[in-house]
C-alpha positions as CSV (number, residue, x, y, z in Angstrom):
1,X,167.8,-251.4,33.2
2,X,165.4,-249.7,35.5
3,X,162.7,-251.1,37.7
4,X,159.7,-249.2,38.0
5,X,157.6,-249.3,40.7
6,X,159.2,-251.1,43.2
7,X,158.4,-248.9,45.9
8,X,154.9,-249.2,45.8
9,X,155.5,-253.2,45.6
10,X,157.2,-253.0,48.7
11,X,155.4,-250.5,50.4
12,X,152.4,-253.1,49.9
13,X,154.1,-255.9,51.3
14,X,154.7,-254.0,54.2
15,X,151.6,-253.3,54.8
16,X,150.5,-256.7,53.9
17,X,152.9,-258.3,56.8
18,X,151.8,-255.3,59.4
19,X,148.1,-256.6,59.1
20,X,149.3,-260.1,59.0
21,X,151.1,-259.0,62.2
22,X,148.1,-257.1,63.7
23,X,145.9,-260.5,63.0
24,X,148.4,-262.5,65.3
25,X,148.3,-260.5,67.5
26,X,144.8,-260.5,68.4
27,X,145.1,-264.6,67.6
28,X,147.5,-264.5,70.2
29,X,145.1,-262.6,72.8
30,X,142.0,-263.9,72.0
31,X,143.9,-267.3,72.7
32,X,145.5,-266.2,76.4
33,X,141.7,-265.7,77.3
34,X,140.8,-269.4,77.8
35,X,144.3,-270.2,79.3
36,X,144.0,-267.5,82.0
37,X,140.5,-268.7,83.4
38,X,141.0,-272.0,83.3
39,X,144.5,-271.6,85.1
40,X,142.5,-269.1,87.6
41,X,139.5,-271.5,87.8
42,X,142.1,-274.6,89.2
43,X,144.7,-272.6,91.2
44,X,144.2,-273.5,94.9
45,X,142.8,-271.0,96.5
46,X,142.0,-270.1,100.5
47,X,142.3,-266.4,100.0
48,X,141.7,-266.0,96.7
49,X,144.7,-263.8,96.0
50,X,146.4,-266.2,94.3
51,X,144.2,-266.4,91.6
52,X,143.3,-262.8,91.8
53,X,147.0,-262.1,90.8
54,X,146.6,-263.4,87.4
55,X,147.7,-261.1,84.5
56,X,147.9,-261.2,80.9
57,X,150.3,-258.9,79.6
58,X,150.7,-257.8,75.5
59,X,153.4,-256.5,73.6
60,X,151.2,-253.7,71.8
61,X,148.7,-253.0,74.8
62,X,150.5,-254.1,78.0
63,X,148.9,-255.1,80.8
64,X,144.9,-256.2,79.7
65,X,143.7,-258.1,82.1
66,X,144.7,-257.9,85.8
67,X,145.8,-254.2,86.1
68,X,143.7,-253.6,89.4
69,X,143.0,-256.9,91.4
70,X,141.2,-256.5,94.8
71,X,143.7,-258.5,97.4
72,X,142.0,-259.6,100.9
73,X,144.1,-260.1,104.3
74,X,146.9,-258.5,106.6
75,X,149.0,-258.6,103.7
76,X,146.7,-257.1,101.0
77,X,148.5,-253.6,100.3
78,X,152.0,-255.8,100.2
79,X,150.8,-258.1,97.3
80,X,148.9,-255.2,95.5
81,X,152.2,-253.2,95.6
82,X,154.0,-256.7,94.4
83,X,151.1,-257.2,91.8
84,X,151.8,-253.5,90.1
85,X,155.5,-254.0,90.4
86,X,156.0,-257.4,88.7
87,X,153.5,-256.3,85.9
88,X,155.6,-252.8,85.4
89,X,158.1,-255.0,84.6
90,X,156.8,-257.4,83.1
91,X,155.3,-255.1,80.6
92,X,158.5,-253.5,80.0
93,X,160.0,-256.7,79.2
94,X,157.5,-258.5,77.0
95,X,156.9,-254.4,74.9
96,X,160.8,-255.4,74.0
97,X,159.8,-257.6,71.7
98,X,159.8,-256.9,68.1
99,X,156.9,-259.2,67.4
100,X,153.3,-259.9,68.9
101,X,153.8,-261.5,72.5
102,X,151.3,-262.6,75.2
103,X,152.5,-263.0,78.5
104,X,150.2,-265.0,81.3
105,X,151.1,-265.0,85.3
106,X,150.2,-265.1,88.4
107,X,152.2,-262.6,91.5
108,X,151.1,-263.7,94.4
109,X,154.3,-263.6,96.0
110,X,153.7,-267.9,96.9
111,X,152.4,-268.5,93.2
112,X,155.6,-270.3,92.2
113,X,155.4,-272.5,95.0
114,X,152.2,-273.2,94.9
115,X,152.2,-273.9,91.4
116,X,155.1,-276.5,92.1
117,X,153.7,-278.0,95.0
118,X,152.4,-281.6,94.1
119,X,149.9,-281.1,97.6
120,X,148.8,-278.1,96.6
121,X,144.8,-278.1,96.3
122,X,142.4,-280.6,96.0
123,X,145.2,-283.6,96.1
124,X,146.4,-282.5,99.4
125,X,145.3,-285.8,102.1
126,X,144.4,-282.9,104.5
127,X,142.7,-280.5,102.2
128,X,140.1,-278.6,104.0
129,X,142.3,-278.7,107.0
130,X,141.7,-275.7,109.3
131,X,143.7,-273.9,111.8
132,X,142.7,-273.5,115.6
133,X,141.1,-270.1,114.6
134,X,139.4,-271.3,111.7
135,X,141.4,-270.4,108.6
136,X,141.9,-273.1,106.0
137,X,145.4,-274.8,106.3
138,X,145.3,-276.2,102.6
139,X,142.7,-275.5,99.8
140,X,140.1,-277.6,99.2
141,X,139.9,-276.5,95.2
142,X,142.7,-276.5,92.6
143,X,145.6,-278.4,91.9
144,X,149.4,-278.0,91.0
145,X,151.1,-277.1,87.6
146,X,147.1,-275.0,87.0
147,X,148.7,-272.9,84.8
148,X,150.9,-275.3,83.0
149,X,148.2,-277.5,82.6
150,X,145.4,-274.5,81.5
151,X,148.6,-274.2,78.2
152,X,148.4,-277.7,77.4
153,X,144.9,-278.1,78.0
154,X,143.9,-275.8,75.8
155,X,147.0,-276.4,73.4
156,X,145.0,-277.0,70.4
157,X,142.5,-274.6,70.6
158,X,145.2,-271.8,70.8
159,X,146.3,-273.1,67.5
160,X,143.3,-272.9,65.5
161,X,142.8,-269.2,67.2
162,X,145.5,-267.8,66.4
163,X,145.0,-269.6,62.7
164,X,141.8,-268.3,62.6
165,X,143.3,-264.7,63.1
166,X,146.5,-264.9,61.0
167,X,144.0,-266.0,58.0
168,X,143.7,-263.2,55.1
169,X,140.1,-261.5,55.6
């Protein structure tokens, strides 16, 4: 017995599952969008190079959003180095990965801490605190776990994106 046309049947599979694939992707960006500002919008901030460190990194595009942030401060050209070092490799990592991946983060080499930190921002007591010459001590914005929270936050909404995508149109 011989089957006939087989090929083309899985030739249009394939095709079928790499525009599934394609859909999901784009679910999966157009979903990172609301995460990464509202993670940017409550990260403490006194320099604002914590929150312009953020990043979102794609398997199929790499980094697009956050290739070329603007730092401020004595140690500006260190954390912009950092920034483009930590995205090269995150980049390398997440492109390793045979299907659709988003990858949000923050460099700022004190984004971990800060992001840990149960004083950090606005639930500090001494928020707003200032140094003899005048820089803040603690933010007066933001608050800890900003990007854990920005994910569960907008938990459902990334579901019914990345639905919306994966659909057949």
């Amino acid at each position: 017995m011989k089957t006939e046309g087989l090929n083309k049947v899985l030739k249009n599979l394939n095709d079928e599952v790499e525009k599934i694939e394609g859909r999901t992707a784009k679910g999966l960006y157009r979903a990172s969008i609301p995460i990464r500002r509202e993670a940017q919008k409550n990260c403490p901030v006194i320099t604002a190079n914590l929150k312009s460190s953020a990043y979102v990194i794609t398997s199929w595009s790499g980094v697009v959003f956050g290739e070329n942030p603007s730092f401020e401060g004595e140690n500006a050209s260190q954390m912009k180095s950092n920034h483009q070092s930590k995205t090269n490799k995150a980049s390398g990592s997440v492109k390793a990965h045979k299907y659709p991946v988003v990858q949000i983060g923050f460099t700022a080499l004190y984004a971990a801490m800060v992001h840990e930190n149960p004083r950090a921002g606005r639930n500090h007591p001494k928020s707003g605190e200032r140094t003899k010459s005048g820089k803040l001590k603690y933010s007066e914005v933001g608050e800890w776990k900003f990007l854990e929270k920005a994910v569960k936050n907008n938990r459902n909404d990334v579901l019914k994106i990345i639905a919306e995508e994966a659909r057949i149109k």
